[in-house]
N, C-alpha and C positions, 0 to 999 in steps of 0.2 A: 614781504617775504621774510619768514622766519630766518634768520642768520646762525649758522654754522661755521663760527671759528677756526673749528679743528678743519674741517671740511674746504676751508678756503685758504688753510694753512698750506694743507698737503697741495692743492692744486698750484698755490703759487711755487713749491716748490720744483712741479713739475713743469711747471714754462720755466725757472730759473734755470732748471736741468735741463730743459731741452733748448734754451736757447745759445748753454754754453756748446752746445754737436754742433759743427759746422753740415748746413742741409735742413735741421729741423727749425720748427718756430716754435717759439712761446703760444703764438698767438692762436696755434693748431689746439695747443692743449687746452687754453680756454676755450674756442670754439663749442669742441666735444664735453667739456665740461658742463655746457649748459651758463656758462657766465660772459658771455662776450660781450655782448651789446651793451649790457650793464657797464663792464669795464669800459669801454668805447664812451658813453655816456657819463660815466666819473669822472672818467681824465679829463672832459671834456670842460666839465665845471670849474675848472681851478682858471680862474681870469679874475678878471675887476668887478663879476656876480658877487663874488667869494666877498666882497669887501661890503655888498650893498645886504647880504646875507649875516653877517657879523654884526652890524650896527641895526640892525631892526631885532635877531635872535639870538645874539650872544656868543658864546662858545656852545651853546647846545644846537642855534641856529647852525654857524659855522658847520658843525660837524654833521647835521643831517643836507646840510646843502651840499658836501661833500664829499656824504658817503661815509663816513669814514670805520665805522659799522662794516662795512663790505672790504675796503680799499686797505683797512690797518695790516689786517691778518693774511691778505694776498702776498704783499708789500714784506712782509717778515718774513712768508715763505719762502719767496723769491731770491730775498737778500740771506737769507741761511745757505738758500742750497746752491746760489753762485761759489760762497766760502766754503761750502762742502759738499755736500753731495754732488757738484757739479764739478770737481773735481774726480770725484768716482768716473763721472762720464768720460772725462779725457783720459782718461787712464783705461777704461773700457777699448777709445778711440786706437787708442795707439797699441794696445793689447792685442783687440778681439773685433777690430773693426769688420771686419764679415759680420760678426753675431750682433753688433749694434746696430750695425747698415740694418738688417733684416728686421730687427725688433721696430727700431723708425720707419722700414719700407713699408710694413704692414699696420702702424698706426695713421701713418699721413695717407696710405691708400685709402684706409678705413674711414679716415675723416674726409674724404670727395665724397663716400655716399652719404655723409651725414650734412654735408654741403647741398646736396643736391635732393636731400627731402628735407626740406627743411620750410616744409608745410607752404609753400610759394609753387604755384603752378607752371608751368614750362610756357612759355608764348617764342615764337619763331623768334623774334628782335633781340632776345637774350644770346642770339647767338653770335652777336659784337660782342659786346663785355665777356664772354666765356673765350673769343676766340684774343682778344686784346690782353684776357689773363694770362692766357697759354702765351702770347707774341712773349708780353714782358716778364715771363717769368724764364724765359731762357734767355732773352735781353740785356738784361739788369746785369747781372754777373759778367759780360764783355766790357761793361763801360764803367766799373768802379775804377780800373789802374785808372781812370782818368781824374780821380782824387787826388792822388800822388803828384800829379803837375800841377797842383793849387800854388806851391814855394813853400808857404809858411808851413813851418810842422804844427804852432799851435791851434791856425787857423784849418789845416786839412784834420787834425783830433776833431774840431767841433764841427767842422762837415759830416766826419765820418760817425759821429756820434749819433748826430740827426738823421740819415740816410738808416743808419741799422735799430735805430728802437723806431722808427719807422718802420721797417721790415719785420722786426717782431711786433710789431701789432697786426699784420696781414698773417691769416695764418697759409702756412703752406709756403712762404717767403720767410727764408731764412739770416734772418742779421747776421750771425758768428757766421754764413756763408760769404757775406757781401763783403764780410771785413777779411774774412780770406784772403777773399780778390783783389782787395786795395792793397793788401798787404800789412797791415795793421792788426791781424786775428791775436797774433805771439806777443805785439807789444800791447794790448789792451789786456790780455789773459795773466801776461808778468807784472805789467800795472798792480792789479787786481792781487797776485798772490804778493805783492810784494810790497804791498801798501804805497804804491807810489802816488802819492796825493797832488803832485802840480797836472798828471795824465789822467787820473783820476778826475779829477775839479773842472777840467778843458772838455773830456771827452763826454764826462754827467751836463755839464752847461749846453753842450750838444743837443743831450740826450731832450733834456728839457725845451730847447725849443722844436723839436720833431713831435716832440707829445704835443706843444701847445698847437701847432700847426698842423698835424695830421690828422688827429683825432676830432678837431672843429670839423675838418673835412670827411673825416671816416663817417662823423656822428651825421653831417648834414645828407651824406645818400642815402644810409639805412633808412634816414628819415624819411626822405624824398623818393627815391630808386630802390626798395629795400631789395625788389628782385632781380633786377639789373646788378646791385653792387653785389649781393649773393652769386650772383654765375660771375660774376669778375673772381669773385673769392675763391669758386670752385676753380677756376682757368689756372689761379694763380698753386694751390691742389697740386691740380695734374698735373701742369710746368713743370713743378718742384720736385716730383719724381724720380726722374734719372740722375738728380745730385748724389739721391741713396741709396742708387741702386748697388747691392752689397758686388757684385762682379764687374768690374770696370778696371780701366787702363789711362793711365794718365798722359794723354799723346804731346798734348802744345803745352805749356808753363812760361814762366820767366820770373826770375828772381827781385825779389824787391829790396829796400833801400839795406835793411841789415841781410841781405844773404838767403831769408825764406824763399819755399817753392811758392809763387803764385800761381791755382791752378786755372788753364786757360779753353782745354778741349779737352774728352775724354771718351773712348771704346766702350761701348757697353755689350759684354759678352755672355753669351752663356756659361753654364758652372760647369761645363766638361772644356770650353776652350779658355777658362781662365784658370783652372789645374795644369793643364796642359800649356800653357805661355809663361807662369809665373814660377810653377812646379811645387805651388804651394795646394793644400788639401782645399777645395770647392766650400765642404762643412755642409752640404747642402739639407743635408735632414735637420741641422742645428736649426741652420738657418730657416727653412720653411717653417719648422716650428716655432721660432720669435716672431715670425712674418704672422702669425694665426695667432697667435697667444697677443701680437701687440693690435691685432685687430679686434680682437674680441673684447677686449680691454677696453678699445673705443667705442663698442656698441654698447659694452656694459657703461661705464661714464655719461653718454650719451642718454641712454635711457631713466639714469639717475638724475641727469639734467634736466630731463623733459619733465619731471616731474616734481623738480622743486624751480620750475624758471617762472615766472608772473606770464599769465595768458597775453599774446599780442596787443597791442593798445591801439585806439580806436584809429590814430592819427597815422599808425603802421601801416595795419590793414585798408584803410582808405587809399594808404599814399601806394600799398602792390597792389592793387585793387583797379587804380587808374592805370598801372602802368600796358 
C-alpha cells in the first residue's frame, strides 16, 4: 500500500486527541480510518522477530519488519497532539462539554455501523462476543478503583498504564475513561503538561508492557476469530455509549487519593429534564448538529479507508470463513 505521511499524520493525531476525552478511544479513530489491523499487527512485531530481522536485513530489514513507513508518522501525530491539540480538547471538556459529548456521541455511534459492516457475515454465535462486549464495557469502569488498593504508587502507575493503552487499542473502550475511574486521569494529564519524567517513565513502562501483551492477543483473533473479535468490538461500541451521552447526571462518585471526583453512576436524561434539573441551556440543536457532522465524518474517513486498506488476506478470510 502506497504510504501517506501527511495522511497518517493527521489520523494519529486524531486518536492522540481523542484518547486525551475521557469516554472516546484512539482506537475508534483508527478503526474508521481504515488503519487498525495494520496498527494491531505493527505493534505486534516489536519482540525478539525484531532482532532475528536486523541481523539477516540490516536497518532496512529492521524497518520494513516494523513498519516503520506506517508506524513513524502515526507515532508523531499522536505524540504532537497529546502536547497540543489534545489540550484543545480538555479545554473544549470543561468549556463546552454538551457540544463535545455530542460531536464524540455521533462519531462513536457512527463507528458501530462501521463495526458491523465490516464485510463479515452475521452467524447466530456472534451473539456471545457482541453480548460479552456490551457485559465488559459497562464492567470495566466499576472495577478500576480497584487499582488504587495495589499500595505501591509506583507499581499501581504501571498497572494503570497497561490497563488504559490497552483500552485504547479497543476502540469504543476508552483509556482516559478507565484512568478516570482509578483516579489517576489529573495526575497522568499534569505528568504530561508538566514534564514530570519519574510518572512519565513508570506509567510509558506500563504502557509498553500492555502493547507487548495485548496486541499478540488483539493480532492472534483477528487472525483466528476475525468475526467473533469484530462483534466483541462492536459490543465494546455500543457499551461505550452512555459514558457520552452529552445529557447526564452524576449520581454515585467518590473521591480519590488527591481530592478528585471518581465518577461511579450516572442519570441519563433527556434534553428538556436536564435544562430543567441543572437549569443550564440543553444546546440541543448545537448539539444534534455535532452528533451528524461527527457521524458523517466517520462515514467519510471510513469510505476513504476502504479504499486505500490492502484487500482481506487469504489466511483472514479463511479463518471468518470457518467461523
Amino acid at each position: 500500500m502506497k504510504r501517506q505521511p501527511v495522511r497518517l499524520l493527521l489520523t494519529g493525531a486524531g486518536m492522540g486527541a481523542a484518547d486525551a476525552v475521557p469516554g472516546v478511544s484512539g482506537g475508534t479513530i483508527a478503526f474508521i480510518s481504515g488503519i487498525y489491523e495494520e496498527l494491531i499487527l505493527t505493534i505486534k512485531q516489536f519482540g525478539p522477530s525484531a532482532f532475528g530481522a536486523w541481523r539477516q536485513g540490516g536497518l532496512r530489514g529492521l524497518s520494513q519488519h516494523l513498519n516503520l513507513a506506517f508506524l513513524v508518522p502515526l507515532l508523531a501525530g499522536i505524540v504532537i497532539s497529546v502536547f497540543s491539540v489534545a489540550h484543545l480538547a480538555l479545554w473544549l471538556m470543561e468549556e463546552h462539554p454538551l457540544l463535545l459529548d455530542g460531536f464524540f456521541f455521533g462519531l462513536v455511534a457512527a463507528s458501530a455501523v462501521v463495526v458491523s459492516d465490516s464485510r463479515t457475515r452475521f452467524k447466530w454465535h456472534y451473539l456471545f462476543p457482541l453480548g460479552a462486549g456490551l457485559l465488559l464495557a459497562q464492567w470495566l469502569p466499576g472495577l478500576m478503583p480497584l487499582v488504587s488498593t495495589l499500595g505501591n504508587e509506583s507499581l499501581i502507575l504501571v498497572v494503570a498504564g497497561s490497563i488504559a493503552i490497552s483500552a485504547m487499542l479497543l476502540p469504543g473502550v476508552s483509556g482516559s475513561f478507565l484512568l478516570l475511574t482509578m483516579g489517576l486521569y489529573s495526575t497522568v494529564m499534569e505528568a504530561v503538561r508538566g514534564f514530570d519524567m519519574t510518572t512519565i517513565l513508570l506509567f510509558g513502562s506500563g504502557c509498553l508492557i500492555g502493547l507487548a501483551l495485548f496486541s499478540r492477543m488483539l493480532s492472534w483473533l483477528l487472525r483466528r476469530h476475525r468475526g467473533s473479535t469484530l462483534q466483541l468490538l462492536l459490543g465494546f461500541i455500543v457499551g461505550s455509549l452512555p459514558v457520552i451521552w452529552p445529557w447526564r447526571e452524576l449520581v454515585r462518585y467518590q473521591l480519590g487519593r488527591d481530592g478528585e471526583m471518581i465518577p461511579l453512576d450516572y442519570r441519563y436524561l433527556l434534553p428538556g429534564d436536564y435544562a430543567q434539573l441543572t437549569g443550564e441551556p440543553a444546546q440541543l440543536v448545537a448539539v444534534i448538529a455535532l452528533m451528524v457532522f461527527g457521524a458523517l465524518l466517520v462515514v467519510m474517513l471510513h469510505r476513504r479507508g476502504l479504499r486505500r486498506t490492502l484487500p482481506t488476506s487469504p489466511q483472514t478470510a479463511s479463518a471468518a470463513e470457518k467461523e
